[in-house]
ZAMARGU-4260 file (C-alpha; in steps of 0.2 Angstrom, whole numbers, plus 5000, padded with zeros to 4 digits):
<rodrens>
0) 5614/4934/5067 | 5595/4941/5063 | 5589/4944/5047 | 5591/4965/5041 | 5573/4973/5044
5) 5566/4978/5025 | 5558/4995/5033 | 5550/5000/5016 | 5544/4983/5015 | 5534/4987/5031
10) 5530/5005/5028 | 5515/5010/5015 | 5514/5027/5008 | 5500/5033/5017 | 5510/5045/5029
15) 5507/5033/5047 | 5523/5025/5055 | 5529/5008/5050 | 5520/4995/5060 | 5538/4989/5071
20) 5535/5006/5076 | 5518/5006/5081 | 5517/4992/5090 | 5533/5000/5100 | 5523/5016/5102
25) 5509/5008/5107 | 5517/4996/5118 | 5507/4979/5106 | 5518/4965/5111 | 5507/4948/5102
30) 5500/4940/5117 | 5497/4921/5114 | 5479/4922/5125 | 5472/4930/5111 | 5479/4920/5096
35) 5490/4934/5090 | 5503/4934/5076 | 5506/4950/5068 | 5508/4950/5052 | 5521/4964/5043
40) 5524/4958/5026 | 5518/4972/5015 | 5517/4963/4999 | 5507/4950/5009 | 5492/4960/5019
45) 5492/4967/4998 | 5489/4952/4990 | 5475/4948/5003 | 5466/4963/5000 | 5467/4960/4982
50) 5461/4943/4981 | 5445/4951/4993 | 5439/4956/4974 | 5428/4973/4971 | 5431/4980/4988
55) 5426/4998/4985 | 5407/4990/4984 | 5398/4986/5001 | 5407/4981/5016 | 5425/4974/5024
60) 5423/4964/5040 | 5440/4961/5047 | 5445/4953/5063 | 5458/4955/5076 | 5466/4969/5066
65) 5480/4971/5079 | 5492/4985/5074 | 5483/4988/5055 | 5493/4979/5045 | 5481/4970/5033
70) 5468/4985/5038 | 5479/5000/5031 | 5480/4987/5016 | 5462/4986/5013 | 5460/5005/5013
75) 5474/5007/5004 | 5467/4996/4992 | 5449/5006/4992 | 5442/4995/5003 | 5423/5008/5004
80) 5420/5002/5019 | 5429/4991/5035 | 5423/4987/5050 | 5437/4979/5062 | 5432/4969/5076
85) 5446/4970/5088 | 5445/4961/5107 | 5463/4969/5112 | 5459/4987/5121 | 5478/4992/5118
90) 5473/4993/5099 | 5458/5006/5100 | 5474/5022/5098 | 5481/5012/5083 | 5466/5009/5073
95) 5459/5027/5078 | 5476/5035/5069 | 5471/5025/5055 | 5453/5029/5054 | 5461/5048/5057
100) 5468/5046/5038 | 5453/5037/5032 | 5441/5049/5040 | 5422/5038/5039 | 5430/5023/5030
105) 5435/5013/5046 | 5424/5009/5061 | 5430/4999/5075 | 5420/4985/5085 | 5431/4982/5103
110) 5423/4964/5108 | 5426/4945/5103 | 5421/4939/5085 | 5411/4924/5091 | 5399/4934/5100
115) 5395/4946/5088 | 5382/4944/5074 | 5394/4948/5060 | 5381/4943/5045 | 5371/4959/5051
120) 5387/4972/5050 | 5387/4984/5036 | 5378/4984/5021 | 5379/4970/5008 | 5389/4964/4999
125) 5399/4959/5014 | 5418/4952/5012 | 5426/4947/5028 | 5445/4946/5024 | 5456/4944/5039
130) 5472/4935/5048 | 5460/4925/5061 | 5466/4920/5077 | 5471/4902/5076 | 5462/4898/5091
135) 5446/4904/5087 | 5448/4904/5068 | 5436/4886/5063 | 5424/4890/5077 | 5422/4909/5068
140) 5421/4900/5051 | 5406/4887/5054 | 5397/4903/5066 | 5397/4911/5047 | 5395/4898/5036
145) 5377/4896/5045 | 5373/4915/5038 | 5383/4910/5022 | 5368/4919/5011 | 5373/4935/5019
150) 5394/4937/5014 | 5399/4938/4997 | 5417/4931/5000 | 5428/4926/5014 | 5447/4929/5010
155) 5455/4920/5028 | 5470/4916/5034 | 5474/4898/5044 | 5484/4887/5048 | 5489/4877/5034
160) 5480/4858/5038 | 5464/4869/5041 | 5464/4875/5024 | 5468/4857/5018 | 5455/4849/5027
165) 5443/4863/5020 | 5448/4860/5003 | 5451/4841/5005 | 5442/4829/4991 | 5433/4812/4994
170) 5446/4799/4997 | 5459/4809/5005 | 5465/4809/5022 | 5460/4826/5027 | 5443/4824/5020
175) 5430/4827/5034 | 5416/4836/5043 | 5422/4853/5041 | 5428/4849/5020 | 5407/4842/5019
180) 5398/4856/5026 | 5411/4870/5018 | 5409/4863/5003 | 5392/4860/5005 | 5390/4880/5005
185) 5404/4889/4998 | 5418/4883/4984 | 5434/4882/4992 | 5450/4887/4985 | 5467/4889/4992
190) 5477/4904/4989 | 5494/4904/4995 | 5506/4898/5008 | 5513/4911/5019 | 5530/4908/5029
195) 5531/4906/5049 | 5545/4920/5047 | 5532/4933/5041 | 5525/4936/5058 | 5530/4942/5076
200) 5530/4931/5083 | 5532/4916/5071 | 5520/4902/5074 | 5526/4885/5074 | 5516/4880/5058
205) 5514/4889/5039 | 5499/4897/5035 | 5486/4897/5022 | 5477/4911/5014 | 5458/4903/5008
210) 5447/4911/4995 | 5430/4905/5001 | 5414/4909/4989 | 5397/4908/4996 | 5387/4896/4981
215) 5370/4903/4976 | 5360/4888/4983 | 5370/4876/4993 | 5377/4861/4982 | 5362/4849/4986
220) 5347/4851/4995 | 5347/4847/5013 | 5346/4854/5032 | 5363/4860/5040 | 5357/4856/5055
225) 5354/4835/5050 | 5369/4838/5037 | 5381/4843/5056 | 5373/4828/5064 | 5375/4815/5050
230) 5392/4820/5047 | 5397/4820/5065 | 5391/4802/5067 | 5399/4795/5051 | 5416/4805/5054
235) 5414/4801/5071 | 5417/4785/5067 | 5427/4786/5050 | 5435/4769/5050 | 5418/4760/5052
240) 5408/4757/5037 | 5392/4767/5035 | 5380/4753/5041 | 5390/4752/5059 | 5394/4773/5061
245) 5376/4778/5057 | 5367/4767/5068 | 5365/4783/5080 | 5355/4790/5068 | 5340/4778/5066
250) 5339/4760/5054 | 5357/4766/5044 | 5352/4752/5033 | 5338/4759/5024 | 5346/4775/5026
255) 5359/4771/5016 | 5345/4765/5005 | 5335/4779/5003 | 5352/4789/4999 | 5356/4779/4986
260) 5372/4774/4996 | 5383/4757/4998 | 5381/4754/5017 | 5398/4746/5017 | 5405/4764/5013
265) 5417/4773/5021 | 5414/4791/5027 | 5429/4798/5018 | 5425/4791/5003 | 5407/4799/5003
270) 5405/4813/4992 | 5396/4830/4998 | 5382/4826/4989 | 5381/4810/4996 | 5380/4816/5015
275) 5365/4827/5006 | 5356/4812/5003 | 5358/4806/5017 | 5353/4822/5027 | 5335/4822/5019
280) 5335/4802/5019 | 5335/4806/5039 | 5324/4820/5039 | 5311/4809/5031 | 5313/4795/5041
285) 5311/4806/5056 | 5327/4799/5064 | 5332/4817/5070
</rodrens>
């Protein structure tokens, strides 16, 4: 026997049909191509809103907004401003009903995220809070985290061993590239779990909501570009020790050196700063 639906749990008060509703009307079954899971749960697309912070200042990018759920959220919430980048043509009658009730607060985008310059949408300070598409969700994230000076905030949604790899420590298990160059940029901190059952359909894992704040200046200096490629080379090979996994990279003894390193390291016991050292020991060796 299935669970009793909870319509008003569904159903904001801002006059538009429940979202079951909608995507009946509107014929939105989720289609697994395009990574989607709608989410219903109206005390969760509300908490995600909240945690975007000062929303009614500058702009909210959301991606693949589906049939609204999060985006009626936002608004409702006072978002000033969202722009919704959506791929799926069978949404552009959804979100133009909810722009209809929000009349110059929404504007919709119909194309895919990763080809789209979303640092220049909107007026700063930019927020992109959004349930991502698993499928395209860390590709999206490091395409950002390139322009991290331009966003004020991501709020995102993932699966739940992304957000532990970007949150992961020195040491750990799921420390790697993607926890380096995150936190190289931005502090990191996870949220709240959300349920498989929250969705239609459910995904087969939990998901995480991430609070991810762009940092001033990034946490040491260095290049992204060298930073990628010395951390590809020492995670690439993350049971070697330094002086074995960086050998790609030019003399990885006296780069180790000049970072102030032990070259019978691990990668995953390097700290953030460390892989910065080592980034600028490469640079000036000219071994990129």
């Amino acid at each position: 026997m299935s669970d009793p639906i909870d319509v008003a749990a569904e159903t904001p008060g801002d006059g538009l049909p429940p979202l079951r509703e909608v995507i009946a009307t509107h014929g939105l079954d989720a289609r697994r191509s395009l990574g989607q899971n709608f989410l219903f749960d109206l005390n969760l697309t509300g908490r995600i809103a909240r945690a975007g912070g000062e929303i009614d200042q500058g702009t909210v990018i959301e991606i693949g907004p589906g049939p609204g759920g999060l985006t009626r959220a936002l608004l409702g919430a006072g978002a000033r401003r969202v722009i919704a980048i959506e791929r799926d043509s069978r949404c552009r009658g959804v979100l133009a009903e909810i722009a209809a009730v929000w009349p110059s607060r929404l504007e919709t985008i119909e194309g895919d995220a990763l080809d789209i310059d979303v640092a220049a949408l909107g007026e700063a300070p930019r927020r992109v809070i959004a349930n991502l598409p698993y499928n395209v969700a860390t590709p999206l994230l490091i395409g950002w985290l390139r322009h991290a000076s331009a966003f004020e905030r991501f709020v995102l949604m993932f699966q739940k061993e992304v957000v532990d790899r970007l949150a992961a420590r020195p040491g750990t298990k799921d420390y790697g590239r993607l926890s380096v160059i995150t936190q190289w940029l931005c502090e990191v901190r996870p949220l709240f779990d959300v349920n498989p059952r929250a969705f239609t359909p459910p995904p087969k894992v939990v998901s995480t909501v991430v609070r991810i704040d762009p940092r001033p200046q990034p946490l040491a200096p260095a290049r992204m570009e060298t930073l990628e490629r010395v951390t590809a080379a020492a995670f690439g090979q993350r049971r070697k020790m330094l002086r074995a996994s960086l050998k790609a990279l030019g003399d990885a003894e006296a780069l180790c050196a000049a970072a102030g390193l032990d070259p019978t390291a691990r990668a995953e016991t390097i700290p953030v700063e460390g892989f910065a050292a080592l980034a600028r020991a490469v640079d000036a060796a000219g071994s990129v």
